[in-house]
VOBA-1610 file (N, C-alpha, C; in pm, whole numbers, padded with zeros to 5 digits, always signed):
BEGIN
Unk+20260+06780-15101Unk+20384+06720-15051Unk+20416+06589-15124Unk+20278+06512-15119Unk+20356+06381-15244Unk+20403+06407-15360Unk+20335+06505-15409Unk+20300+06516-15553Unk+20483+06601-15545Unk+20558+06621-15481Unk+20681+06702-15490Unk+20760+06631-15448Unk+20734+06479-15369Unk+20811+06387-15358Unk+20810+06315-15460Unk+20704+06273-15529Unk+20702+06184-15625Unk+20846+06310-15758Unk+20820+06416-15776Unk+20873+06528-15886Unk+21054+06477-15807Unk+21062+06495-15712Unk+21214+06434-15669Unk+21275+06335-15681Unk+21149+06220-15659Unk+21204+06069-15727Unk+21269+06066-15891Unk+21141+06137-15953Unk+21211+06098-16019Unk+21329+06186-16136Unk+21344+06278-16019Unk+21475+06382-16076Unk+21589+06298-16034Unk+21617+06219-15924Unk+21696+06138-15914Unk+21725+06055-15947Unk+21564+05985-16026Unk+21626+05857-16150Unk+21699+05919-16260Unk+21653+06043-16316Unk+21681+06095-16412Unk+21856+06114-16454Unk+21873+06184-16313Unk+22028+06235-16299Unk+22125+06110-16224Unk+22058+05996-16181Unk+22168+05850-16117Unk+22133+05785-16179Unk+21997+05747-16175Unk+21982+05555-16219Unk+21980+05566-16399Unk+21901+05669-16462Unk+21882+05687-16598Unk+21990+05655-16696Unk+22138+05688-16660Unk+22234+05686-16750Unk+22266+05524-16788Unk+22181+05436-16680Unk+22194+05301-16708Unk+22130+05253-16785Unk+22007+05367-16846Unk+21909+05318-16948Unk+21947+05343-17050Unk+21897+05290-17158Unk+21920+05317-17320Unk+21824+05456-17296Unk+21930+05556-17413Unk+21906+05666-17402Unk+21773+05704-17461Unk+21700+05636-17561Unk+21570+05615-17653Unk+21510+05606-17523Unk+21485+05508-17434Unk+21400+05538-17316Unk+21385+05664-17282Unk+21409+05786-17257Unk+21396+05916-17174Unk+21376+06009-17294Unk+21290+06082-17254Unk+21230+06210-17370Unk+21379+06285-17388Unk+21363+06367-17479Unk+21472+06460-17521Unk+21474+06542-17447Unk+21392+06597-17363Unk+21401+06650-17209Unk+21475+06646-17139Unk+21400+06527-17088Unk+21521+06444-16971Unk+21679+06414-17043Unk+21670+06398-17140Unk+21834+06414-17214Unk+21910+06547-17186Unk+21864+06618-17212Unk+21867+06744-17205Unk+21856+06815-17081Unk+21803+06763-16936Unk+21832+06800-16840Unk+21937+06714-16796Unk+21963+06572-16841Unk+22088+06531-16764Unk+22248+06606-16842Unk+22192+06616-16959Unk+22310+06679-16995Unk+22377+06812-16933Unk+22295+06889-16910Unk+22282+07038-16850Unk+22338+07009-16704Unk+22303+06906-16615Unk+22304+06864-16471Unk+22470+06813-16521Unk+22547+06715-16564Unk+22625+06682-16612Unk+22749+06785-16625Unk+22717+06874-16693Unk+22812+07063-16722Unk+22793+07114-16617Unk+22708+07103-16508Unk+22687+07210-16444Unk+22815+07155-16296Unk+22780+07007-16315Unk+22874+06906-16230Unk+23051+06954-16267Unk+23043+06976-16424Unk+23199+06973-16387Unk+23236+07165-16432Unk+23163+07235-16334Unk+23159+07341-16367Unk+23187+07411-16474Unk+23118+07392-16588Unk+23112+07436-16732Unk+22946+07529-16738Unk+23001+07618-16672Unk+22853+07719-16680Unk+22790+07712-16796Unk+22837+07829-16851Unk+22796+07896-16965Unk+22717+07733-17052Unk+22774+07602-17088Unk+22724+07569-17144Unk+22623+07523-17063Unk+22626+07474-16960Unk+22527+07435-16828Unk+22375+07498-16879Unk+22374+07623-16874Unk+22310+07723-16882Unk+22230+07747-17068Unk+22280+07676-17155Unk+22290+07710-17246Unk+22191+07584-17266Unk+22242+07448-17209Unk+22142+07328-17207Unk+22017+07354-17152Unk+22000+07430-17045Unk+21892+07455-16972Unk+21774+07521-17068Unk+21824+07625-17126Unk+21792+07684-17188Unk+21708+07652-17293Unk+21757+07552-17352Unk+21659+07446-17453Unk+21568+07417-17399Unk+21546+07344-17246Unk+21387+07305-17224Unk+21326+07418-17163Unk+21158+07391-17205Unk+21033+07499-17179Unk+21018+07448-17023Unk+21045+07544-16944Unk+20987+07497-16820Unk+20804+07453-16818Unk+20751+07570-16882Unk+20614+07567-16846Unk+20581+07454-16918Unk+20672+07387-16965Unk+20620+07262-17077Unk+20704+07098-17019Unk+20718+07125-16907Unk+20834+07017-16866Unk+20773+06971-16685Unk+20748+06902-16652Unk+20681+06849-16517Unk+20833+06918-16428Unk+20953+06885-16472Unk+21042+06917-16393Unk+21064+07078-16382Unk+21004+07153-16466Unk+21016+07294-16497Unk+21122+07363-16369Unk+21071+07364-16238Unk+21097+07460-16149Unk+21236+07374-16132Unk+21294+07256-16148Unk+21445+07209-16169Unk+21497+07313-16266Unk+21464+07286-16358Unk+21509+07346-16526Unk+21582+07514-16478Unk+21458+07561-16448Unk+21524+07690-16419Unk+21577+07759-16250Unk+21589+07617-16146Unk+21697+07631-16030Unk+21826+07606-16102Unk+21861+07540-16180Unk+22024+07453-16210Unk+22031+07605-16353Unk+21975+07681-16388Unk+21971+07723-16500Unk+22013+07863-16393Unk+21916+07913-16316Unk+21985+07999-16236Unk+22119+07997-16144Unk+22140+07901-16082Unk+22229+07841-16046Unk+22350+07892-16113Unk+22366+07837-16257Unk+22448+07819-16332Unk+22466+07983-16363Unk+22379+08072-16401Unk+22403+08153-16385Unk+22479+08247-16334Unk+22452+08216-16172Unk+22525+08272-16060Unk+22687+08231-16063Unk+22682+08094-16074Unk+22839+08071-16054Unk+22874+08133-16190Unk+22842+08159-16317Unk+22908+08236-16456Unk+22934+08350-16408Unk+22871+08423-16270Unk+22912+08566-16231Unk+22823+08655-16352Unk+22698+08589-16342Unk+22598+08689-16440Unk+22474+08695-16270Unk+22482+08784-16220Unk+22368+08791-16063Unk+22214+08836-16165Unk+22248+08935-16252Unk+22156+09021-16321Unk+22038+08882-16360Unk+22078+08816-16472Unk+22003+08688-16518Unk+21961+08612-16452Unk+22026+08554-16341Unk+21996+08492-16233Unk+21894+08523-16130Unk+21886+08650-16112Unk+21776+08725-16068Unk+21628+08727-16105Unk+21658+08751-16256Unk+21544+08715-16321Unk+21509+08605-16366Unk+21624+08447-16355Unk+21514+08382-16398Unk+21451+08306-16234Unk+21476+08363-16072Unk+21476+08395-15975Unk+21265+08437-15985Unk+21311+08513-16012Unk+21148+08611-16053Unk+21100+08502-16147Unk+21071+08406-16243Unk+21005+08316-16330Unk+20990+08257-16255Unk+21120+08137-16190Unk+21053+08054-16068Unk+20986+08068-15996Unk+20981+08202-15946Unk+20873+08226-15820Unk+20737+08296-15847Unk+20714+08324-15972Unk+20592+08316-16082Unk+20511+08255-16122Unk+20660+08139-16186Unk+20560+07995-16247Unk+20513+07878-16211Unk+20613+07898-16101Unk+20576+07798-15941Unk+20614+07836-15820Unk+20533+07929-15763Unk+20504+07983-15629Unk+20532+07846-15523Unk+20471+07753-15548Unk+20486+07634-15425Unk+20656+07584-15429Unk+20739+07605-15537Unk+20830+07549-15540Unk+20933+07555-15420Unk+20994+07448-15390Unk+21093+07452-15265Unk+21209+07505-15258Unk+21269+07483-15453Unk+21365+07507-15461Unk+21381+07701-15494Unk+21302+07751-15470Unk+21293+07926-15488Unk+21366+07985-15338Unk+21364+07921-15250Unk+21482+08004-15114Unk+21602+07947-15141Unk+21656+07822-15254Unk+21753+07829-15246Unk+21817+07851-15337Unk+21744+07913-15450Unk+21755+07989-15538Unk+21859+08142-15534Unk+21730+08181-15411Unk+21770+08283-15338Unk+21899+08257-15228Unk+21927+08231-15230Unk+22050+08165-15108Unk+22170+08201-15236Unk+22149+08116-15310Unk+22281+08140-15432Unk+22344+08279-15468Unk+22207+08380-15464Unk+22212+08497-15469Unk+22248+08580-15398Unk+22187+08555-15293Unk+22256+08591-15159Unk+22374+08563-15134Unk+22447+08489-15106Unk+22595+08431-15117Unk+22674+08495-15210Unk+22616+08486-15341Unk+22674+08568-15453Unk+22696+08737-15405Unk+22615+08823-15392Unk+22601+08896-15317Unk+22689+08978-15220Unk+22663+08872-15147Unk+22771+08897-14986Unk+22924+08918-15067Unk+22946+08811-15132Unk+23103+08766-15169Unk+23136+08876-15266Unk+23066+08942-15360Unk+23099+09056-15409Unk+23078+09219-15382Unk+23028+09190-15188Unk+22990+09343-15145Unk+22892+09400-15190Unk+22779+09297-15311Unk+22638+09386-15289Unk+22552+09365-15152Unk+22552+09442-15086Unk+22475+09427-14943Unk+22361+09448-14961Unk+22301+09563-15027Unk+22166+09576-15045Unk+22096+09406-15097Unk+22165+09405-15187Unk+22130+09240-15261Unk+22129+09143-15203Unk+22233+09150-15087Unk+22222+08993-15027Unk+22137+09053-14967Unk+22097+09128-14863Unk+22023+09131-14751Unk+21868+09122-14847Unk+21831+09157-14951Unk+21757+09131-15022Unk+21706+09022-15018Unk+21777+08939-15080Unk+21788+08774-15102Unk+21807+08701-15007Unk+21872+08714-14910Unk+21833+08640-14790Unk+21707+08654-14715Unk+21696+08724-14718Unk+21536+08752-14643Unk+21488+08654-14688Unk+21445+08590-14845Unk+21379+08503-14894Unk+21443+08357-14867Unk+21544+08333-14824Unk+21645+08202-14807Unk+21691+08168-14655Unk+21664+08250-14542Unk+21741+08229-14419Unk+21689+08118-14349Unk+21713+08053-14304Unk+21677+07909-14201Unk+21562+07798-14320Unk+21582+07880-14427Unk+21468+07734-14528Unk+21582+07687-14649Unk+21733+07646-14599Unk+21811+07571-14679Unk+21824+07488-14627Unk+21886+07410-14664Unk+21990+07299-14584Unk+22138+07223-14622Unk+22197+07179-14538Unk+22329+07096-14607Unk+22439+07190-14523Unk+22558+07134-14475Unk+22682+07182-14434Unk+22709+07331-14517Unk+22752+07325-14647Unk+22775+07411-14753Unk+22711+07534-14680Unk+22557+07514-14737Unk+22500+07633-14711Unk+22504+07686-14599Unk+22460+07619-14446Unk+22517+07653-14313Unk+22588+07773-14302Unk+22743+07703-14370Unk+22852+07803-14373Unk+22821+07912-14448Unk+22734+07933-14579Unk+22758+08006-14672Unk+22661+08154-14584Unk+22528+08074-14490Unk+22448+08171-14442Unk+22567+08276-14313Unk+22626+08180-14267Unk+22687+08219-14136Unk+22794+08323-14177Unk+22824+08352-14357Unk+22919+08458-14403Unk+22817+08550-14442Unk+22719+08517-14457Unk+22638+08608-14491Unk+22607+08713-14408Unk+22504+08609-14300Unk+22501+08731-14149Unk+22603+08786-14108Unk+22695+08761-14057Unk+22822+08842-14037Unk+22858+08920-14147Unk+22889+08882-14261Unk+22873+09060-14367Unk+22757+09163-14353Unk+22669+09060-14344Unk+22544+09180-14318Unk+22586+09277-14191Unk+22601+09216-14061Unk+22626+09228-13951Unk+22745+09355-13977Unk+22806+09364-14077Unk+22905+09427-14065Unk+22862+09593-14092Unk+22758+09585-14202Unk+22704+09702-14244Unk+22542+09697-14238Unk+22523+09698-14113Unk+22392+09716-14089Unk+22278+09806-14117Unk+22115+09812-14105Unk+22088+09910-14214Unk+22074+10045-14141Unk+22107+10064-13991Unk+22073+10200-13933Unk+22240+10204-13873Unk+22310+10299-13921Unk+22429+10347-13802Unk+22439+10423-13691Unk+22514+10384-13596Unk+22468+10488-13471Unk+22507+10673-13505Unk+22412+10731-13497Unk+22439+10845-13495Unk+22568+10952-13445Unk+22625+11040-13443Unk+22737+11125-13408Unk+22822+11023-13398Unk+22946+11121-13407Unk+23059+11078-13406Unk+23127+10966-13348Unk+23141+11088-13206Unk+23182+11052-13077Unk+23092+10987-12985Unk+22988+10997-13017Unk+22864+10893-12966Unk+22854+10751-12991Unk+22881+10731-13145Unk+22891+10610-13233Unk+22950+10549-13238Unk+23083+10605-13143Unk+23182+10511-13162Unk+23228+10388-13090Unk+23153+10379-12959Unk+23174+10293-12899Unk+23061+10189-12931Unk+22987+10246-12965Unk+22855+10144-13075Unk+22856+10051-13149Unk+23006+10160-13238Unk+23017+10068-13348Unk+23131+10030-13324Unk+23208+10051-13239Unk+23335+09923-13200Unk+23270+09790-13127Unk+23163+09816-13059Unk+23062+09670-12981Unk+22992+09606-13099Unk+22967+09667-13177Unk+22908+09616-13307Unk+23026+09559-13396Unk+23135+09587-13420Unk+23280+09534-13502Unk+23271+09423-13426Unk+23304+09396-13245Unk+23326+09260-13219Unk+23229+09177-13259Unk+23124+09198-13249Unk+23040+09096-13270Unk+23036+09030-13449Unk+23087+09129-13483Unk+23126+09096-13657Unk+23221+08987-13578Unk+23358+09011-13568Unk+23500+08956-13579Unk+23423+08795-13489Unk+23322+08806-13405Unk+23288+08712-13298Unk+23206+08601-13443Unk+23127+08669-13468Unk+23035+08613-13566Unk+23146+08533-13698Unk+23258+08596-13735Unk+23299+08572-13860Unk+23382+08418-13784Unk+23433+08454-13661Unk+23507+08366-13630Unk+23454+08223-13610Unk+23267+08244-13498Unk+23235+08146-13508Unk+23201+08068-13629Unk+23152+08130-13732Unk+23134+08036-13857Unk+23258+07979-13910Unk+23407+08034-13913Unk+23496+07980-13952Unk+23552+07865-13870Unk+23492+07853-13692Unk+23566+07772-13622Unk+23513+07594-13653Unk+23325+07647-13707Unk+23244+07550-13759Unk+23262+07497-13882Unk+23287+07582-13985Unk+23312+07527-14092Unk+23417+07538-14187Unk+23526+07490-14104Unk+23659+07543-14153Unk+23706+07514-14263Unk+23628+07358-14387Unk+23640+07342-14492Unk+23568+07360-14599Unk+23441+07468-14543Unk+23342+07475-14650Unk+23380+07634-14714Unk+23361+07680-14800Unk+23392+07860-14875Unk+23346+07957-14760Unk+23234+07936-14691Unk+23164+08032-14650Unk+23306+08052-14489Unk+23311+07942-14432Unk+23421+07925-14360Unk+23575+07973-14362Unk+23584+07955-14509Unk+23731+08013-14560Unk+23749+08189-14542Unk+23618+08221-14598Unk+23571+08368-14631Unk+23563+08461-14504Unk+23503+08337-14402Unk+23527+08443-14235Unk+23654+08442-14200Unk+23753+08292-14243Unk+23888+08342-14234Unk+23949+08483-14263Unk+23931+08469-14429Unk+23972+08554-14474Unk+23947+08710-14424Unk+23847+08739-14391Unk+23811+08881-14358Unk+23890+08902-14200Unk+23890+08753-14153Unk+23927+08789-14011Unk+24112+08800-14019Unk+24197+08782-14099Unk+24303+08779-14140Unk+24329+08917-14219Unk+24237+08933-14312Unk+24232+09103-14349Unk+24254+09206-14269Unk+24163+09162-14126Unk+24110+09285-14054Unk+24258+09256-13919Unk+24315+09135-13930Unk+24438+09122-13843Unk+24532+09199-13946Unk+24560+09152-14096Unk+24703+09241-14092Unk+24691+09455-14128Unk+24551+09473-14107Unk+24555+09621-14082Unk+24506+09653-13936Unk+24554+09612-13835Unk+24569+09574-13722Unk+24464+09626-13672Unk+24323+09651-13714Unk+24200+09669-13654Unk+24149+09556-13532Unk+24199+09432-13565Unk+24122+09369-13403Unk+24141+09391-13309Unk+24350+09430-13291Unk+24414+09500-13167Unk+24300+09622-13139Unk+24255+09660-13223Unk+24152+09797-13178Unk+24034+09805-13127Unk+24017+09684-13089Unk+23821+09673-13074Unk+23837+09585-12918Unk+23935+09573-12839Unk+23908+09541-12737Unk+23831+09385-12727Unk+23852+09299-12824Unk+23830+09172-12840Unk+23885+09111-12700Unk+23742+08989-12610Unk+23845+08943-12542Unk+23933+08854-12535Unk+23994+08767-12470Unk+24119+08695-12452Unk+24062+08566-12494Unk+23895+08534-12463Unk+23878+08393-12525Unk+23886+08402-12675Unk+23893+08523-12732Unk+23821+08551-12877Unk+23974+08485-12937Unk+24099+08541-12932Unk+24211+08540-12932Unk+24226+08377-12948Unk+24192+08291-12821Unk+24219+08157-12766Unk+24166+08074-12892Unk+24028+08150-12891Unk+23963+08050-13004Unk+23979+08048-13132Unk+24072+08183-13157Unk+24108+08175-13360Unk+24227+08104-13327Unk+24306+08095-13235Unk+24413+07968-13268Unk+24393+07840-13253Unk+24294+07817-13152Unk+24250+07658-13161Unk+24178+07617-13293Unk+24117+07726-13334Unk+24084+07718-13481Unk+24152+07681-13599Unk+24219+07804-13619Unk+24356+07822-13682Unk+24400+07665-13682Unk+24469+07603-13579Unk+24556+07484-13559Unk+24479+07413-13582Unk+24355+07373-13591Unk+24264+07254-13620Unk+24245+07250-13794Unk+24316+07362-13833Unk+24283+07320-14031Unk+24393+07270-14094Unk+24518+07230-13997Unk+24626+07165-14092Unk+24559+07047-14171Unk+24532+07084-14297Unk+24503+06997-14405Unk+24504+07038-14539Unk+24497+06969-14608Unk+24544+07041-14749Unk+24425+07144-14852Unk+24486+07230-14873Unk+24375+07352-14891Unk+24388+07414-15012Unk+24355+07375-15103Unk+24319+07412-15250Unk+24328+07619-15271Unk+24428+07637-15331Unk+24432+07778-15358Unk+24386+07828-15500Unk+24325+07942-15480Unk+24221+07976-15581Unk+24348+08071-15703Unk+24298+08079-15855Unk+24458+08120-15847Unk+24488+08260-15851Unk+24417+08346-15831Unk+24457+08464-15745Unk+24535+08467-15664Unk+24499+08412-15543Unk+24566+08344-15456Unk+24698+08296-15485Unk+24716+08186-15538Unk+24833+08131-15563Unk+24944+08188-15698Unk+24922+08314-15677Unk+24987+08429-15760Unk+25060+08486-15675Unk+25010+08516-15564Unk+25064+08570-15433Unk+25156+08486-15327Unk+25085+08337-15348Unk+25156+08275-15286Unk+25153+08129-15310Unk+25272+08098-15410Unk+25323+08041-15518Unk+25380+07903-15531Unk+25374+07875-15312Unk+25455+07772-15312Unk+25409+07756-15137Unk+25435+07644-15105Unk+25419+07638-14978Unk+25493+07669-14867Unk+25623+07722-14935Unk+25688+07833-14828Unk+25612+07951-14806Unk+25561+08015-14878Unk+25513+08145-14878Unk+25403+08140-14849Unk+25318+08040-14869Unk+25199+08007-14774Unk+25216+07993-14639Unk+25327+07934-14596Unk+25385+07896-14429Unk+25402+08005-14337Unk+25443+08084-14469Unk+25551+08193-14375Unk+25398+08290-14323Unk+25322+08306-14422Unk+25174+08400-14421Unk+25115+08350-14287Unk+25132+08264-14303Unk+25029+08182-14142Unk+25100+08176-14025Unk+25258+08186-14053Unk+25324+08262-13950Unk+25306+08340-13876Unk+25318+08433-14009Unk+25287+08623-13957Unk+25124+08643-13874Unk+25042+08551-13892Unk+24885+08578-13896Unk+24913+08525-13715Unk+24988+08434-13690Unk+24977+08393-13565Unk+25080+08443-13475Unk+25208+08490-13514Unk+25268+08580-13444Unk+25139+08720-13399Unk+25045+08775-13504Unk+24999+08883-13467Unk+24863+08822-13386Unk+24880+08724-13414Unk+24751+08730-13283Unk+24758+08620-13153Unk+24916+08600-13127Unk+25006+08590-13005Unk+24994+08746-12951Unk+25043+08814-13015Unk+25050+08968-12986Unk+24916+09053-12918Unk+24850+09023-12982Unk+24689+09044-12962Unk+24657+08998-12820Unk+24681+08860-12822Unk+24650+08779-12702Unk+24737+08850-12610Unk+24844+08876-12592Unk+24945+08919-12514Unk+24841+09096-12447Unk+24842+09143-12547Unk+24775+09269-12533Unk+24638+09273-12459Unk+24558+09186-12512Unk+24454+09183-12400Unk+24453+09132-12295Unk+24560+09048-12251Unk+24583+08999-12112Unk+24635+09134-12027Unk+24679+09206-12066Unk+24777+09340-12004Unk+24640+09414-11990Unk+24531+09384-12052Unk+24457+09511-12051Unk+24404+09449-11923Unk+24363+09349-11904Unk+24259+09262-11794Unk+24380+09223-11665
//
């Protein structure tokens, strides 16, 4: 435990206090990992990844850094394959390392967000309750709820299954909602939006017998994110301007006025 506090100290001189030093002070290493830490900051993967790449882990005290920010970088380039494996080195060449579940977390997340399920549920196994930070929180809480969504046994027959797996859908829509009501500005938060807005405009929630608090609480939700919200530009292909963003969040709350309306009639 010291000996991994002391390896943190001084990754943090390296990457804050260091740039105040003359650069001749710090091995070509440590140059070379702040540079890499530096790209990876202003999301410039590929070269991120490319710096990393230069130092020998097995030859570097910081090694199991070298190849977290190297995998890392990976993941956000949308390469999972490489990332995986250098996933498998870290947890090879330093078994004790801390940073190997959140290695796995990246992966996992990665994962979820592109519908490999086998993969996240993979990778989380190795990452669940040993991260930390707001971010991740959210990122686990999209996770379980995707998982949650396609679980690994389905209920059998048809007409048997079906009320199974409509009690099993709420607890998705319950699950996606609570992580979005918690972390309404972090990705993982946005993402339970999103699915829960998906699954409103093909009018599946009207279908699952959601109850009336469920309803209560995506609008107190909903109304608690007026703030300004960065569109990805996919996104802002579709919707181009902040009318057409307005009008979308309209429609999303007219239909689940409607919703609400509907399950009060049922009760």
């Amino acid at each position: 435990m010291l000996r991994q506090l002391k390896r943190l100290v001084t990754l943090l001189l390296l990457l804050s206090l260091v740039p105040f030093v003359h650069a001749a002070s710090a091995s070509s290493q440590d140059n070379t990992l702040r540079e890499g830490w530096s790209l990876l900051s202003e999301k410039k993967f590929a070269e991120a990844r490319e710096a990393f790449g230069e130092i020998s882990p097995d030859e570097y005290d910081l090694g199991d850094y070298v190849l977290y920010f190297k995998g890392l970088a990976l993941t956000r380039e949308g390469k999972p394959e490489e990332a995986a494996k250098t996933l498998e080195r870290l947890s090879s060449a330093f078994p004790q390392s801390p940073l190997i579940p959140y290695l796995a977390h990246e992966l996992a997340f990665a994962a979820a967000k592109a519908g490999d399920i086998p993969s996240a549920r993979k990778y989380f196994r190795l990452s669940r309750g040993k991260v930390t930070g707001d971010r991740r929180r959210a990122d686990e809480g999209y996770i379980v709820a995707r998982l949650m969504e396609e679980p690994e046994e389905e209920p059998e027959g048809e007409q048997e299954g079906k009320p199974e797996r409509d009690k099993q859908r709420r607890k998705v829509a319950e699950a996606y909602l609570e992580n979005f009501s918690s972390a309404t500005v972090q990705e993982g938060g946005l993402l339970s939006m999103e699915r829960l807005w998906e699954w409103c405009r093909e009018g599946k929630l009207s279908e699952w017998d959601l109850p009336v608090t469920f309803y209560g609480k995506y609008a107190k939700a909903f109304d608690q994110t007026a703030t300004t919200i960065l569109l990805d530009s996919d996104v802002a292909e579709i919707f181009p301007d902040s009318q057409s963003v307005n009008e979308a969040l309209r429609t999303l709350a007219r239909a689940l006025r409607k919703g609400n309306d509907n399950a009060q009639q049922k009760n």
